[in-house]
C-alpha positions as CSV (number, residue, x, y, z in Angstrom):
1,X,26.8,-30.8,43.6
2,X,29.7,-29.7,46.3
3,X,29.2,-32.9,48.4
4,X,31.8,-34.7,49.6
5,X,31.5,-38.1,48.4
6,X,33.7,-41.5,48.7
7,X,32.6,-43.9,45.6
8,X,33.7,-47.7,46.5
9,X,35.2,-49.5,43.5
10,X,37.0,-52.7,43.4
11,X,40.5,-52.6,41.9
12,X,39.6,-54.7,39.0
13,X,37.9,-51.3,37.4
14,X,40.6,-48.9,39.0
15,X,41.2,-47.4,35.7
16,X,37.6,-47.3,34.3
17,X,36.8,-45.5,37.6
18,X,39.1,-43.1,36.9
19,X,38.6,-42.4,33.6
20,X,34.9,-42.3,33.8
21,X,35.3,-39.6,36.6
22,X,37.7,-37.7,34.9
23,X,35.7,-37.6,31.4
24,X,33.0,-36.2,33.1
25,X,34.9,-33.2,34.6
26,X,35.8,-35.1,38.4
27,X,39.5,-35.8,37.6
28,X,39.8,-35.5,41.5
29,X,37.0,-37.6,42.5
30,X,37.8,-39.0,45.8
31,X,37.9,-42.8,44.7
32,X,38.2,-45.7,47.2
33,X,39.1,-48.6,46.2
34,X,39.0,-53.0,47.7
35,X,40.3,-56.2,46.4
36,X,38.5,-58.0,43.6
37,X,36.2,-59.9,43.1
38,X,33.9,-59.3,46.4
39,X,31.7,-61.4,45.7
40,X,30.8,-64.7,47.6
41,X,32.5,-63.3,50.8
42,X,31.7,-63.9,54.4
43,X,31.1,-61.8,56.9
44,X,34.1,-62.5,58.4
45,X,36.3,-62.0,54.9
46,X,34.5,-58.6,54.3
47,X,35.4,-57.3,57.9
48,X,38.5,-58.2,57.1
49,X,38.8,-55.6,54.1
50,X,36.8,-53.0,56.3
51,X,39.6,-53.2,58.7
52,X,42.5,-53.7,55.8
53,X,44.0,-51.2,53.3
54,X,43.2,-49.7,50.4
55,X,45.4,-51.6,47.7
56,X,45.7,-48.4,45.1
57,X,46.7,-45.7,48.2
58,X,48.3,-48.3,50.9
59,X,45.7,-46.4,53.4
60,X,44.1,-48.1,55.8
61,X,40.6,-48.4,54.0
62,X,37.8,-47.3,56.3
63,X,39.5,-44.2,57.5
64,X,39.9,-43.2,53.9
65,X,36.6,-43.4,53.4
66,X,35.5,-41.3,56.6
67,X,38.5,-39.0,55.3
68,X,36.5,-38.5,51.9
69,X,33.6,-38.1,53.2
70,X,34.0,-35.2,55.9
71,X,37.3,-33.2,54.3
72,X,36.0,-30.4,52.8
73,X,36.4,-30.0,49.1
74,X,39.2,-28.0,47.8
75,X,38.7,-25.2,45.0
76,X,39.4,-27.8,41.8
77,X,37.0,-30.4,43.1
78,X,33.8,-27.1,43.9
79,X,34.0,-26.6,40.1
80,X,30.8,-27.0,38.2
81,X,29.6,-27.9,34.3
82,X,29.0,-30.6,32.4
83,X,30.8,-32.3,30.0
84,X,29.0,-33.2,26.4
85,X,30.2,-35.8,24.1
86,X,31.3,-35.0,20.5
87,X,29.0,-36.3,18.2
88,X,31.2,-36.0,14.8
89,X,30.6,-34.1,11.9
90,X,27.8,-34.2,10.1
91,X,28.7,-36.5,7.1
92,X,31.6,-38.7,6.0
93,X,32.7,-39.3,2.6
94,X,35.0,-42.0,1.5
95,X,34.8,-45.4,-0.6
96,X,32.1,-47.8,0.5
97,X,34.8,-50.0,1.7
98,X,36.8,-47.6,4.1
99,X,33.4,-46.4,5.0
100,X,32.8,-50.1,6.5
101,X,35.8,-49.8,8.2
102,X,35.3,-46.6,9.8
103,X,32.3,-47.6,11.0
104,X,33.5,-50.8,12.5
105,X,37.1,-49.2,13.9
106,X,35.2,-46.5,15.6
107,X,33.0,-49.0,17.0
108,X,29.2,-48.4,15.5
109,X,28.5,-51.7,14.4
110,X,28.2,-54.9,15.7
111,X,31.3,-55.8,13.5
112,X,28.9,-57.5,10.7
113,X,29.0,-55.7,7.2
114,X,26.8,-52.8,7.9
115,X,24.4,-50.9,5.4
116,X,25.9,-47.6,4.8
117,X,23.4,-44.4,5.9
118,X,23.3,-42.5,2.6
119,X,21.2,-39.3,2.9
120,X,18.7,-41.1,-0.1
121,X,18.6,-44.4,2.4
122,X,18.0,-42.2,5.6
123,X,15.3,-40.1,3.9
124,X,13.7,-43.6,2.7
125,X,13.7,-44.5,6.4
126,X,11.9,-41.8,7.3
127,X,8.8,-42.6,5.1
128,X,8.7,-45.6,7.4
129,X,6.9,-43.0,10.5
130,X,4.5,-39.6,10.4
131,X,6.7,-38.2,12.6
132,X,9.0,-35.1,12.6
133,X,12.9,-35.9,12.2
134,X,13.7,-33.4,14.9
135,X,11.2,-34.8,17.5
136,X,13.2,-36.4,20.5
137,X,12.3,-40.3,20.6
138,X,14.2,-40.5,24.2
139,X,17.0,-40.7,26.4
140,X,19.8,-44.0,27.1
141,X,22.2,-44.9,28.6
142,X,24.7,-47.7,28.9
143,X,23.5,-48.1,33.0
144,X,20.1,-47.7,32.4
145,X,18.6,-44.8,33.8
146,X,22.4,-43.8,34.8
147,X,23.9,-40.5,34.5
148,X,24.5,-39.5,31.8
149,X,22.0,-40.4,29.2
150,X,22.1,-39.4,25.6
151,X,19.4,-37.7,24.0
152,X,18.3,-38.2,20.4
153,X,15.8,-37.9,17.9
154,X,13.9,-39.9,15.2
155,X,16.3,-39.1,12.3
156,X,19.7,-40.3,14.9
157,X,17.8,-43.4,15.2
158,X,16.3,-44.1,11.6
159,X,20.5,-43.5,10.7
160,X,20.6,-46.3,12.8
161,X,17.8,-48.4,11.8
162,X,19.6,-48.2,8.1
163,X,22.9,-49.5,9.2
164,X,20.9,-53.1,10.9
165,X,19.3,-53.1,7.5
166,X,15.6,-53.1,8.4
167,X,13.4,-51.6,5.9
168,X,10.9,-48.4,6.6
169,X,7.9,-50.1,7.4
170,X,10.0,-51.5,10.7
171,X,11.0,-47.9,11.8
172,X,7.9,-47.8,14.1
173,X,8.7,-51.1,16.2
174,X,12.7,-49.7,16.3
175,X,11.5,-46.3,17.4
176,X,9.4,-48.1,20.0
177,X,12.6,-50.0,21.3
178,X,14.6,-46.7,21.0
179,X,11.7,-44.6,23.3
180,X,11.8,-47.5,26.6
181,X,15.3,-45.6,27.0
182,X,16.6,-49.4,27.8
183,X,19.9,-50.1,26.5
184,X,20.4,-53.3,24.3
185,X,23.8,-53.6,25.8
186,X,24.7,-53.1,29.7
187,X,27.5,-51.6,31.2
188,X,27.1,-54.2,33.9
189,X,30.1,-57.3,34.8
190,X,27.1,-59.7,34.6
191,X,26.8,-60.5,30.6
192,X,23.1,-59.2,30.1
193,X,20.8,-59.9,26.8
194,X,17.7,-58.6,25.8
195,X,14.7,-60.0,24.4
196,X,11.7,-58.2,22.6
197,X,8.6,-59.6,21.7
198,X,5.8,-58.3,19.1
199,X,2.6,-58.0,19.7
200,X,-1.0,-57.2,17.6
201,X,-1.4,-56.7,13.9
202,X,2.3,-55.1,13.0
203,X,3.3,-58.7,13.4
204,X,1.7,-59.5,10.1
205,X,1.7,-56.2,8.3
206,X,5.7,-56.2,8.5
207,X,5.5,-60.6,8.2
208,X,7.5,-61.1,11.4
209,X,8.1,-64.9,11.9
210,X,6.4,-66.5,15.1
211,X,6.3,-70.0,13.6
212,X,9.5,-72.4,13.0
213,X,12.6,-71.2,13.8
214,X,11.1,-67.5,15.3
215,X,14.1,-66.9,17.1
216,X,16.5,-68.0,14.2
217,X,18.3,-66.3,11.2
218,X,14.8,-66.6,9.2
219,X,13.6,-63.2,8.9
220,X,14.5,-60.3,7.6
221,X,12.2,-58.3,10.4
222,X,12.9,-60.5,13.3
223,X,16.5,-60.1,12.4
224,X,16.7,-56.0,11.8
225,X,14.4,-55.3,14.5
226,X,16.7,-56.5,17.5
227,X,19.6,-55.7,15.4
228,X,18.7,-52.1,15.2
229,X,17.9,-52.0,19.2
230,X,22.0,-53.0,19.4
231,X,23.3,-50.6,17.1
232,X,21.8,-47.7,17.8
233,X,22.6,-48.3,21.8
234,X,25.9,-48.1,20.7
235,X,25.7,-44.5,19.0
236,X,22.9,-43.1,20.8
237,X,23.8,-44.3,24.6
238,X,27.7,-44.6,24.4
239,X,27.2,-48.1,25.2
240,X,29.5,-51.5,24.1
241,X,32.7,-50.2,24.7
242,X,34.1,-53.5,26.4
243,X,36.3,-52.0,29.5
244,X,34.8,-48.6,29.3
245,X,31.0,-48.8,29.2
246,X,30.7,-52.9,28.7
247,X,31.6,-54.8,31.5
248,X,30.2,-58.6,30.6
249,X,32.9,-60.5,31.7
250,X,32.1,-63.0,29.1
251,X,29.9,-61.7,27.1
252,X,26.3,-62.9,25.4
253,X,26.1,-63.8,21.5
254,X,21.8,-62.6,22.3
255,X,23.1,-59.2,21.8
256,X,23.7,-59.4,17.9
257,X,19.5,-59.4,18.0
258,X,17.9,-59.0,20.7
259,X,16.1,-62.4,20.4
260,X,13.6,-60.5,18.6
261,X,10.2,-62.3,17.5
262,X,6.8,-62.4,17.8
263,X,4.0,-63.9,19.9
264,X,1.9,-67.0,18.0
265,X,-1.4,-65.4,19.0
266,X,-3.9,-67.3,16.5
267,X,-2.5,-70.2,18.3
268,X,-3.0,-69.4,22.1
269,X,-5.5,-72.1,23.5
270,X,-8.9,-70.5,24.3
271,X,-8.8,-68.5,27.2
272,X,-5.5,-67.4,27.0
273,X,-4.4,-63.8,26.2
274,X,-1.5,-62.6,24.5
275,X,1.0,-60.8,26.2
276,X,0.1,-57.2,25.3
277,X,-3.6,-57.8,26.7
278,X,-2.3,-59.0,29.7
279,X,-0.5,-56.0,30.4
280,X,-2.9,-53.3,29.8
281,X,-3.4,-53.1,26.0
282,X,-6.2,-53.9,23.6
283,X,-5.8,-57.1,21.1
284,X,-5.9,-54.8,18.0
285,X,-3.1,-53.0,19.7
286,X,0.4,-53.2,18.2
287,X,3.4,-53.4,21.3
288,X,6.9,-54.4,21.8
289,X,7.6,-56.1,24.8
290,X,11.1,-55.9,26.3
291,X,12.5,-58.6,28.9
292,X,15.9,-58.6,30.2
293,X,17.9,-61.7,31.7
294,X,20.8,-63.6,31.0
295,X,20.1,-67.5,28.9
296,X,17.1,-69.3,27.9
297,X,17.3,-73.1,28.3
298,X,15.8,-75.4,25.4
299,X,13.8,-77.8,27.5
300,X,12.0,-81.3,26.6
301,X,11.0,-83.8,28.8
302,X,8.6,-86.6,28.3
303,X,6.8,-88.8,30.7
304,X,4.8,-85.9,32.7
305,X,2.0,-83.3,32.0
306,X,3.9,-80.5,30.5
307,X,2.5,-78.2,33.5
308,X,4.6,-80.8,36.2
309,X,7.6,-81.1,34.0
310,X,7.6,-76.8,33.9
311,X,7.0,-76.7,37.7
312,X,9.6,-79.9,38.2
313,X,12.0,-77.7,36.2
314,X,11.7,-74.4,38.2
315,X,12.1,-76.2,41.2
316,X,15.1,-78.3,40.1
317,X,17.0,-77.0,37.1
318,X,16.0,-73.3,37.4
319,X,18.9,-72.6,39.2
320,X,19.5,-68.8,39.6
321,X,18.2,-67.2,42.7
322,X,16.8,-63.6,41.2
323,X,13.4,-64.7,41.4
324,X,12.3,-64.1,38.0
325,X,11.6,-66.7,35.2
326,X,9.9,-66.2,31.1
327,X,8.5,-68.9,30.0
328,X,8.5,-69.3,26.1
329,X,6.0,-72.2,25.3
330,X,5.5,-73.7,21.9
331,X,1.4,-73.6,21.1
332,X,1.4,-77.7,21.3
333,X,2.8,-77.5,25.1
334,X,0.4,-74.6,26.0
335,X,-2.7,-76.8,24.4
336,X,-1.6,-79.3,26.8
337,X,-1.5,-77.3,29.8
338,X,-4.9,-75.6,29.0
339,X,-6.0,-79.4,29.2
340,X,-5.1,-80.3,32.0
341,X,-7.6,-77.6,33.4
342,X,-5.5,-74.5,33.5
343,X,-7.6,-72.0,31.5
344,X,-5.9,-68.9,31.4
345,X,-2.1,-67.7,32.3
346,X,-2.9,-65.9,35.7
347,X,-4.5,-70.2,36.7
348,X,-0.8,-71.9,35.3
349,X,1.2,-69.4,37.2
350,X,-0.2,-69.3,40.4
351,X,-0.1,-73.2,39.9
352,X,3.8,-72.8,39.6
353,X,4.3,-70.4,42.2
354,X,2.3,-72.8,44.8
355,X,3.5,-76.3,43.7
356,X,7.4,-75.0,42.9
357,X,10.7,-75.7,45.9
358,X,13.5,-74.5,46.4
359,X,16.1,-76.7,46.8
360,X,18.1,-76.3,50.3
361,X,21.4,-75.4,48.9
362,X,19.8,-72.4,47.4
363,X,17.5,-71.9,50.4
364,X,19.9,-71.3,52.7
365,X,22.5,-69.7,50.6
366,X,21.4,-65.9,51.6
367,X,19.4,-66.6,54.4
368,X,21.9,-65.8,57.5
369,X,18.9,-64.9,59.8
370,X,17.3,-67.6,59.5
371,X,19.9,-70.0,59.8
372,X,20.1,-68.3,63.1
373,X,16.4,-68.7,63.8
374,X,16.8,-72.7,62.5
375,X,19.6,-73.5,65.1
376,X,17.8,-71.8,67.9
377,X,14.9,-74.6,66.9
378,X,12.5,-71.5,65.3
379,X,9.7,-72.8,63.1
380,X,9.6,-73.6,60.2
381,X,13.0,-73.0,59.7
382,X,14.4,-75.9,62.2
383,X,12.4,-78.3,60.1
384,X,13.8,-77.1,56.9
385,X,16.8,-77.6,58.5
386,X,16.1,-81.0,59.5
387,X,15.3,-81.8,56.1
388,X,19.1,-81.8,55.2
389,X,21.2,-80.4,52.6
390,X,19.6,-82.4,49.0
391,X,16.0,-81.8,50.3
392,X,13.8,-79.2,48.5
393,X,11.9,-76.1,50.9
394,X,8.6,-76.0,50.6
395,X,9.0,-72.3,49.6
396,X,8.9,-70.7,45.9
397,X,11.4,-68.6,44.7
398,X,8.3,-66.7,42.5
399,X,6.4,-64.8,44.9
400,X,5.7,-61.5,43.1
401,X,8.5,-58.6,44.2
402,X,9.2,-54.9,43.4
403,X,12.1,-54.3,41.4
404,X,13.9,-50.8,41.6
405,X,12.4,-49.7,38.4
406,X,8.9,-50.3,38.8
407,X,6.7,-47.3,40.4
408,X,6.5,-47.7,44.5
409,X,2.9,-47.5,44.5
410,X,2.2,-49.4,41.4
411,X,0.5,-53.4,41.2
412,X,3.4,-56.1,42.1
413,X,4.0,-57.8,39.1
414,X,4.4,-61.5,38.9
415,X,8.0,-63.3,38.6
416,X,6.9,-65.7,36.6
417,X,6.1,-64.1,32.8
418,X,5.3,-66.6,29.8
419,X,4.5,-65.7,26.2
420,X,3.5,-68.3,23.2
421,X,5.7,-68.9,20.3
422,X,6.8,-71.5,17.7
423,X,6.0,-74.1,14.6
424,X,4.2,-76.8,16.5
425,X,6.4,-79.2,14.9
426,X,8.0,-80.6,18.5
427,X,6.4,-80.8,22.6
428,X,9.3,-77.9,23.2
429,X,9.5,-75.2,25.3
430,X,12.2,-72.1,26.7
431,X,12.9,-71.3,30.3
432,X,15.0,-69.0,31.3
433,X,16.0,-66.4,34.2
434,X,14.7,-63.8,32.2
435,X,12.4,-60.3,33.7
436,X,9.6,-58.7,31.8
437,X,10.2,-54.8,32.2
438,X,7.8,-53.1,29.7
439,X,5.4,-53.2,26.8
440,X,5.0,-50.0,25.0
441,X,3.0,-49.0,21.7
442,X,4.3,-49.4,18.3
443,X,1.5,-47.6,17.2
444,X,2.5,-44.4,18.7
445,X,5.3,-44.4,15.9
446,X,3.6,-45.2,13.0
């Protein structure tokens, strides 16, 4: 674009800066670079690198930066274009066994035995939609909505859909998946998983499990489904190349599949409505629903109503501070909460987001200002001062908020998401620090 610019990276990722820069045509990129990690610094500590050096260049840092920003650009770094991956030729030929290996070595697969895209396979794929192999499903890539994303269309991910093994009448549900544009796999340090969640009468017409064991190695759609979303990421987004375009530091095993099931609808206590309706669709609408996070906690307590023990658990053992929680229920805990008078989702949540704490260590862990505001005896922060360090702040984490992906003008959606799923053979339920991001039609794909 010919603007002077002066990217900040930590030295940790001096190399994958580079590269990245340099494999999309900015081998000169003016690249500045601090210590690692950053994070958990204090003011103090980060003025400190501010008024330190550069540890790549020796150069005092801030004045670098300045430097980058105002020198004008020399004649190699005004060029302009764009750089396209290579995509490969258009077939490979080879025994079935070096053709697994291929695969694997060039990293397409998860690194389980794949099943190989044969022309005969891909073409029985594509019975599996009404639409055009040509037509463009959408765009990805491994930072999502990141420069640069990868176009590709419904044959590129029907190849795909063959490898995770799903059969044709799935195509519509991975093709739904494959058009949100969201990755399966992140580029980010943080180890990101995915969950996706079914909705309406392709639950039954393709016999996903949402009974015992939903979210375990039970069922062949369940398990191709989310396996699909991962693959395809990886060819169609450039994504899950660990030190290039994965940086989890350790990594999530919920990426083989996506925690992929579907919602126990026939089950939801009267009065509830399943998780498609409550964002926009109609019941005899099929969906996929996509929520991003990073664990789900398998949760039983005894000795409370089920809607205390939830709210006891937010408040206590919900630990992260991001604001955003899904709540997985098994039908036998929902029945209890409905009750104990709660008759619909929207009553439960804004039960949880009155009645839940925070506890003061979290409280006050990015709260400078009002530290400030507490020891100058401003209300109510001096009392939650005064309530000491293992008290809990009568103030909940789950007041609905806009996340940078979400349209400015649009309806603030709660923090607090919860869908219905499971045997009924146990009082068990799933929390976790997971976000709901989208629902979108399966239908359209049919």
């Amino acid at each position: 674009m010919g603007i002077p610019t002066a990217p900040i990276v930590t030295i940790a990722f001096e190399q994958l800066a580079k590269t990245n820069a340099a494999q999309r045509g900015m081998p000169d990129e003016r690249i500045c670079f601090t210590p690692h990690p950053m994070t958990n610094k204090s003011d103090a500590e980060m003025y400190q690198v501010l008024l330190g050096k550069d540890p790549v260049t020796g150069k005092p840092f801030m004045p670098e930066v300045i430097d980058a920003l105002t020198r004008p650009l020399t004649a190699d770094e005004q060029r302009t274009g764009e750089t396209r991956p290579s995509v490969g030729p258009a077939t490979y030929s080879d025994t079935p066994e070096k053709l697994q290996r291929y695969f694997a070595d060039n990293n397409m697969t998860d690194f389980q035995p794949i099943i190989l895209p044969t022309e005969d396979k891909v073409e029985a794929m594509l019975k599996g939609t009404s639409h055009s192999p040509d037509e463009i499903v959408g765009k990805m890539s491994a930072a999502h909505g990141a420069f640069p994303e990868w176009s590709y269309n419904v044959r590129q991910v029907a190849i795909n859909a063959v490898m995770a093994g799903a059969q044709p009448e799935f195509l519509p549900a991975i093709l739904a998946l494959a058009s949100t544009g969201q990755p399966a796999l992140f580029s980010s340090t943080s180890s990101f998983a995915r969950m996706a969640v079914v909705n309406g009468p392709f639950r039954d017409k393709v016999k996903m499990n949402y009974g015992i064991g939903a979210l375990g190695p039970f069922n062949d759609a369940n398990a191709t489904i989310g396996r699909a979303w991962t693959i395809l990421t990886k060819n169609l987004a450039g994504a899950g190349l660990p030190g290039m375009t994965y940086m989890g530091t350790t990594g999530t095993n919920f990426n083989y599949n996506n925690m992929c099931c579907a919602e126990t609808e026939d089950a939801l206590p009267d009065g509830w409505q399943p998780l498609h309706v409550r964002h926009g669709f109609k019941p005899t609408d099929s969906t996929i629903s996509i929520f991003t996070g990073w664990s789900l906690t398998n949760v039983c307590y005894f000795g409370l109503p089920y809607h205390e023990m939830i709210t006891h658990w937010l408040t206590h053992y919900f630990s992260t501070n991001n604001g955003s929680v899904t709540l997985v229920l098994d039908p036998t805990v929902a029945a209890d909460v409905k009750r104990h008078g709660f008759d619909s989702q929207d009553a439960f949540r804004d039960y949880m987001v009155k009645n839940s704490k925070t506890p003061a260590w979290l409280y006050w862990q990015r709260r400078d200002k009002e530290m400030d505001q507490a020891k100058q005896g401003v209300e109510p922060f001096a009392s939650y001062l005064k309530m000491g360090p293992d008290a809990d702040i009568p103030v909940s984490r789950f007041e609905p908020r806009r996340f940078p992906e979400m349209p400015a003008n649009g309806p603030l959606p709660s923090t607090i998401e919860m869908f219905v799923m499971g045997g009924q053979t146990n009082t068990y339920w799933l929390g976790g620090d997971f976000r709901y991001t989208v629902t979108t039609s399966i239908d359209k794909w049919t």
